[in-house]
C-alpha positions, 0 to 999 in steps of 0.5 A: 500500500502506498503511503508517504515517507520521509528518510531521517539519517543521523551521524553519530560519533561512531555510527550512521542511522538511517530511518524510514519514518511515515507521516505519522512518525511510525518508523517503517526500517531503520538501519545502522552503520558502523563508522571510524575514529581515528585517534593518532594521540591524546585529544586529536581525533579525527574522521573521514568524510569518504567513509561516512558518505560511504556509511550514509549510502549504505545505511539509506539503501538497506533501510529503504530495502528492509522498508519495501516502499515504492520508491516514490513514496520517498518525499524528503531526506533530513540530515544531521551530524555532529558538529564536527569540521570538514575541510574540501578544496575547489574540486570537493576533495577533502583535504587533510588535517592529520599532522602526518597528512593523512589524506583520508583524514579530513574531518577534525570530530567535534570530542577533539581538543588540539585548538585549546590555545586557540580557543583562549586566543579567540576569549582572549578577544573579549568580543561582544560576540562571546556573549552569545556563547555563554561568555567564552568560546569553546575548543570543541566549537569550529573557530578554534579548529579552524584557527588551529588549521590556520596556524598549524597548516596555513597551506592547508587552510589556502586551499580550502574552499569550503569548512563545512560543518559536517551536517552541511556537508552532507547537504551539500554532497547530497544536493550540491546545494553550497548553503549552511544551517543557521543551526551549525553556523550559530551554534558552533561558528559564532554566527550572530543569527539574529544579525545575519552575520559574523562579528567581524571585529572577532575575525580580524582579532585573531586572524581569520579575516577570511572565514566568511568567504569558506562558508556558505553563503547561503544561510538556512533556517531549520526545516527549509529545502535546501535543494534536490538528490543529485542523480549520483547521489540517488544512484549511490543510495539507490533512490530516484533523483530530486527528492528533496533534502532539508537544511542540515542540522546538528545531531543533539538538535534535531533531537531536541526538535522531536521532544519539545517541539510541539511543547517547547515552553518550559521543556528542558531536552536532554539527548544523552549519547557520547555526549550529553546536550541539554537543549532549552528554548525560550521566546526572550535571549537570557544569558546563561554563563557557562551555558551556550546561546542564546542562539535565535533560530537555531533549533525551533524558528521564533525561539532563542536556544540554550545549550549545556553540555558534558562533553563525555557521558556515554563515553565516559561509562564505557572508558570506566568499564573497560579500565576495570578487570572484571570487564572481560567477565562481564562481556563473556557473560553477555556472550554466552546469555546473549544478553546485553551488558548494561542489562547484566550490569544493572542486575549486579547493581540491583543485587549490591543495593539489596544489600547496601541501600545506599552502595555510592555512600563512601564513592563519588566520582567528578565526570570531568574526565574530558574537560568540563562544556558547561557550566564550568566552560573549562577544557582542561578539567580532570576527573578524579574519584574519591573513595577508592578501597581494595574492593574488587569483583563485581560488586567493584565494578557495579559500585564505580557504575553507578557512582559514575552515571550518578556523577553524570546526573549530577553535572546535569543538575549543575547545569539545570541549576545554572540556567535557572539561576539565569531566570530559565523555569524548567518545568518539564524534562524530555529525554532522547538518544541512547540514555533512554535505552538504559532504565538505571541511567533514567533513574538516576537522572529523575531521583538526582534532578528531583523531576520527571523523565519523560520519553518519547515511543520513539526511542530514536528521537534524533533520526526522527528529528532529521525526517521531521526536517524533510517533512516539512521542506518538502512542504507535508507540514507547514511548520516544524511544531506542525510535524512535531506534534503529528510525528512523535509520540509519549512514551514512558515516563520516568518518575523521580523517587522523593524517598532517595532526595534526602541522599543525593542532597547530601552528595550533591554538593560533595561532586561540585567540591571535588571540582574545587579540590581538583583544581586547587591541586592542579594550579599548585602544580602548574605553579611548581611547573612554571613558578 
């Protein structure tokens, strides 16, 4: 039976997601590609973007095969990405940004800390444009990287016709459409959306003069057609040409766009993967120091977007488990079950807490292990752990698990704390990416935030937000509150435990300690290193 559908493709840090999603949000296929990280050394991380056009290719034909739609029934494609650089010269080949010149290596991923001196260059500055980022640029956002590109491989950076945002260069290679997102660029470009420009004073100051002219031209709202498959992108993911492609947008985003979309006052998004974004709109700009934005247009049209962030989340779970020696034990466990691991894991917790109600008493862990997004603003944070003892086994391991998601949790509480202190009123929590798939982690959250989780029947809001986007710039919604509200479901509610208040009141404020503890013990020792 023929119906009409929508192609939602999301890139993550290590996968590409391809949905198939009706007009009424049901998905119909989902596929998933695995792609790479190359990391040469400590905080340099690095992509190609030939692999993840290769993946994007791959994910749509074997969703659209496992769908078994007509193909005309294929009305619009919505891309979104990480927030991560691609360099392309004239001719659309990437160039690379490796230091040993790897040429398949041309995206610099948005987790990559190499532009840290110039990220404080670029604060250094005190432009008025920094106000519009919470006060201070930061180094996972494109200027440092691109500065750094400069500096480093000044005939590199020459070369370069186009630094692309990774969602608009999807666009891009998809339509051969040369624009960008007002998402991207305001987001992470310190593009002043609500004046249509750079700060040029902002440019000039630290050497980049000439950025505006190696990005798009062309600026687009979210939801907005960006133009038409090209017949060799069509050919590559097998689908007829001139379907319509969206603007790009930012991955977190078009999760955010799915869960408050239709319910924006009030509603505080949180899309947990490798990272976590707290996304919060609101019809005035309200600075929030530490806390990016606000961003006019950014994410839902007519709103001004707030972002907080911790820059490890998913990753930091996983890089705790596997430090641990009873990781090979747990994953031969879940091999021969066939059970997942988080799910084993989450029972090892639940035994411990038959046992000890409270396991995380005497444990506490600052999640700061790859520096501190929001509200801290601070690249060079370190994470620590108090508490340690020659425990081992399990019940070692199910212990530091749940202090690290409770550490987790705790950052978003700062970061929620922080916008309300700024005048936010957060009234409601919607939950998206893969957190959502993790029950512990969900109660956590709640019990620590003392609020609600609320879910969507869609567990993969974020590629849902991407086909949202096609939706309505082939013109099936007017608007994307319109597709919101007709395309994504409620799902589950998390609800927060009062009886477990009392406890994380009182470990609460040993986390944000630990972060003055860890800094005073790195600044005596910066200054026995430069006295």
């Amino acid at each position: 039976m023929s119906q009409t559908c929508f192609i939602g493709i999301d890139v993550g840090s290590s996968s590409v997601r391809a949905g198939v999603f009706t007009a009424c949000g049901q998905r119909v296929a989902f596929a998933v590609h695995p792609i790479s990280q190359f990391h040469p050394r400590t905080n340099l991380v690095e992509q190609s973007s030939t692999e993840i056009w290769q993946a994007v290719c791959g994910a749509v034909r074997e969703a659209t095969t496992l769908a078994a739609l007509p193909a005309q029934d294929i009305r619009s494609i919505g891309f979104d990405a990480t927030c991560s650089l691609v360099v392309v010269n004239e001719r659309g080949q990437g160039i690379s940004v490796a230091e040993d010149g790897e040429p398949e290596r041309d995206i610099i991923m948005w987790m990559d800390h190499r532009a840290t001196r110039e990220a404080a260059d670029i604060n250094g500055t005190g432009d008025e444009a920094l106000r519009f980022v919470g006060g201070e640029v930061s180094v996972e956002m494109e200027l440092p990287k691109a500065l750094w590109l400069k500096r480093h491989f000044p005939q590199r950076y020459q070369q370069a016709w186009r630094l692309f945002d990774l969602a608009d260069y999807l666009v891009w290679r998809a339509t051969g459409a040369d624009v960008a997102s007002v998402c991207t660029l305001a987001c992470k470009w310190n593009y002043l959306s609500h004046q249509s420009s750079f700060s040029q004073p902002l440019l000039d100051a630290v050497g980049l003069s000439d950025l505006p002219s190696k990005v798009p031209g062309t600026v687009l709202p979210p939801g907005e057609r960006a133009g038409y498959l090209n017949a060799e992108s069509a050919l590559a993911m097998g689908l007829p040409p001139n379907i319509v492609v969206a603007s790009g947008i930012i991955d977190a985003h078009a999760g955010g766009l799915a869960l408050v979309g239709s319910q924006p006052a009030g509603n505080l998004a949180l899309i947990g993967g490798t990272s976590n974004c707290h996304m919060l709109v609101s019809l005035e700009p309200l600075m929030v120091p530490g806390v990016w934005g606000p961003y006019w247009d950014a994410m839902l049209p007519g709103w001004w977007l707030n972002e907080g962030g911790q820059s490890a989340a998913g990753s930091l779970v996983e890089w705790t488990l596997r430090q641990n020696e009873t990781w090979p034990a747990l994953q031969a466990q879940a091999q021969q079950s066939g059970e997942n691991s988080y799910s084993i894991l989450n029972g090892w917790v639940a035994s411990l807490e038959q046992r000890e109600p409270w396991p995380t008493a005497q444990l506490h862990v600052l999640a700061d292990h790859h520096g501190n997004r929001s509200p801290r603003a601070n690249p060079l944070a370190r994470g620590a752990v108090s508490g340690l003892t020659l425990e081992r086994g399990p019940d070692a391991l199910a212990r530091l698990y749940l202090a690290t998601l409770q550490a987790i949790a705790y950052g978003t509480r700062h970061i929620i704390d922080t916008m309300t202190a700024a005048g936010h009123r957060i009234e409601r929590i919607t939950a998206g990416g893969g957190v959502t798939k993790n029950p512990l982690w969900l109660r956590e959250y709640a019990n620590i935030t003392g609020r609600d989780i609320h879910l969507s029947s869609e567990e993969d809001a974020v590629t849902l937000g991407a086909a949202m986007m096609g939706a309505v710039a082939c013109g099936y919604y007017a608007n994307l509150p319109q597709a919101a509200a007709e395309m994504v479901k409620p799902g589950a509610i998390q609800r927060a435990d009062p009886a477990t208040a009392g406890f994380h009141q009182a470990k609460y404020p040993l986390y944000l300690q630990m972060y003055q503890h860890q800094q005073q013990a790195a600044d005596a020792m910066q200054t026995w290193l430069n006295p």
